[in-house]
Every structure is written in structure tokens, then in C-alpha cells.
N, C-alpha and C positions, 0 to 999 in steps of 0.2 A: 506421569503416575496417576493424575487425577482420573484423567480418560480412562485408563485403562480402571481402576478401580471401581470409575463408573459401571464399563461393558460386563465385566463378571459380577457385577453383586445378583442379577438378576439370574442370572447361568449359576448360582452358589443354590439357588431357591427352587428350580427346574425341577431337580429330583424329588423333591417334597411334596409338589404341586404334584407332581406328574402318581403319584403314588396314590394320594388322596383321589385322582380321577380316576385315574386308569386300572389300580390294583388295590382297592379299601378293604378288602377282606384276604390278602395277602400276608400272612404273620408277620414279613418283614416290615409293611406300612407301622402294623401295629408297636413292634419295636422301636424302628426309628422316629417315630412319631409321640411315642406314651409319654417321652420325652420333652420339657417346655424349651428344654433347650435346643429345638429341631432349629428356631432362629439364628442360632449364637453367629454361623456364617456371614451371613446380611453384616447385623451386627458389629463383628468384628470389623469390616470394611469401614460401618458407620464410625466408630473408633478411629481408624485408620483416617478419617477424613474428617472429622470433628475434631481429633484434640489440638493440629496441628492451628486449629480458626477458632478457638474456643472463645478469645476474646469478641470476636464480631459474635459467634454466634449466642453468647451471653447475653450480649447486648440487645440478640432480638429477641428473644427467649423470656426478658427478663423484662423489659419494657416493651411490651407488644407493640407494634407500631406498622401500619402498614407501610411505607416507605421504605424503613429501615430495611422490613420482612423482603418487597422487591429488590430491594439491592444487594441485601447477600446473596436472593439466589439467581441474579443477575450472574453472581461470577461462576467459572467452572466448578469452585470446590463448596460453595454454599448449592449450588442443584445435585453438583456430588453426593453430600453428606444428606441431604433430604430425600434424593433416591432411594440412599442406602436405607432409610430411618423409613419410608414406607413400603419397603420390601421386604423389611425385617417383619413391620408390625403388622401387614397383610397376609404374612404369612403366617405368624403366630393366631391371627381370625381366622383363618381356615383352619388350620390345624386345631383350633377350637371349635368352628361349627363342625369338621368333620367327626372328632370326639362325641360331639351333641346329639350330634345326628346318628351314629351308630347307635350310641345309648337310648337315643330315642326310637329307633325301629324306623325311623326315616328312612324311604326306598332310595337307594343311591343314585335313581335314572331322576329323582327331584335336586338329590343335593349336588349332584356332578355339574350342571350348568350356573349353580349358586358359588361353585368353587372358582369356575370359570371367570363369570361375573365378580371374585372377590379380587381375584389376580390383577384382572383390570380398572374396576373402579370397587375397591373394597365398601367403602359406607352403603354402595348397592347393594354389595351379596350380602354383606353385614344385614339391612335392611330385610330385604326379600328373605334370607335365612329366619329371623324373626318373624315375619310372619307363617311364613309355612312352620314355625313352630306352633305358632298359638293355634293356626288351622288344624294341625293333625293333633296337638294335646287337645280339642273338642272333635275330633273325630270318634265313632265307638271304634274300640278296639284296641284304640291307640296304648302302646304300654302306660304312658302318664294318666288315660283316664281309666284304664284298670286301676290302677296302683289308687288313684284317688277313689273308687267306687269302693274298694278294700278298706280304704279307713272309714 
């Protein structure tokens, strides 16, 4: 059951991702997306594989400890449950930077490789998304330094 909870949690995230890249100005992105609950799939999985460990993984959770930290995810269901729990919440950072990045008139050929980059190593696209914010909120033009030049 572990394995296989593993192999789908990422395949639960696919359609999200793929919307955000592929189709952002699609009505349906913007539905199933506007939504904070676009995670809840991941999620549930992370549920699925956390409560069954919850005592170990209190334990690591609760007294940080690197040791401890290696050895739950040592086993199948502590890499399980940590899977889930960063697929859930890299998902929910795209679907935030991409939110951002609409509202901000961000061209999608900047934020489509930032989405990329978040799927695989999220604190990067998280990262690089932030700066191409600060860079185009000091661009002219940009809708943020309209909106500032207006007050």
C-alpha cells in the first residue's frame, strides 16, 4: 500500500501542474485553481501515510533531531509521508506563484520554467519566482509600479 501511495501522489499533482504550464489562461485553470484546495489530493495521501506513523513521526516533528529525522525516512512510510507532504506543499507554491504572477502581468514564457523549476526543487522556483517579482515590480510599466506611481 505504501508503494503504491507513494507512485500516485505525484500523478494526483500532474493535472495542476500541467494547467499552470501548459493552459494559464484557460477558464478551466482558473476554476480549478482559484481554489486553495487544488492540494487536498497530495494531501489526503499525506493523511493516508502519516496517521497510521504518527507516533514516530511526532517524535520527529516535535524534537527536531537529525538522527531521529534520518531514520524515519529511512523507512518506506516516513519517505512515503514526506513525499506526499512536499507535493502537496509545492504544489500549493505554484499555484500561488502562478495566482501572482497573473495578477501581476508576469509574461507566462518567465513564469512557465519558474513552475518547472518549483515541481522539482521548489525553494528554487519559490526563489527565482521572488526575484523576478522584485525585478518586474521596478520595471516601468509593470502594473505594481503603475499602481504605486497612482498613490
Amino acid at each position: 500500500m505504501t508503494t503504491w501511495l507513494f507512485d500516485i501522489t505525484f500523478l494526483l499533482a500532474v493535472p495542476f501542474w500541467a494547467l499552470m504550464i501548459v493552459a494559464p489562461g484557460w477558464s478551466w485553470t482558473g476554476r480549478l485553481l482559484r481554489s486553495p484546495w487544488s492540494a487536498t489530493a497530495p494531501l489526503a495521501v499525506y493523511v493516508l501515510l502519516a496517521v497510521p506513523e504518527f507516533g514516530r513521526l511526532w517524535e520527529v516533528v516535535s524534537r527536531p533531531d537529525l538522527e531521529t529525522l534520518r531514520a524515519f525516512l529511512a523507512t518506506p512510510e516516513g519517505a512515503a509521508a514526506i513525499w506526499a507532504h512536499l507535493i502537496a506543499f509545492d504544489l500549493f507554491v505554484g499555484r500561488w506563484i502562478h495566482h501572482d504572477a497573473r495578477a501581476r502581468g508576469v509574461p507566462h514564457l518567465l513564469v512557465a520554467p519558474v513552475l518547472v523549476l518549483t515541481i522539482l526543487l521548489s525553494p528554487f522556483g519559490l526563489l527565482a519566482y521572488l526575484l523576478i517579482r522584485v525585478v518586474k515590480a521596478e520595471s516601468p510599466g509593470s502594473k505594481l509600479a503603475d499602481r504605486e506611481l497612482q498613490q
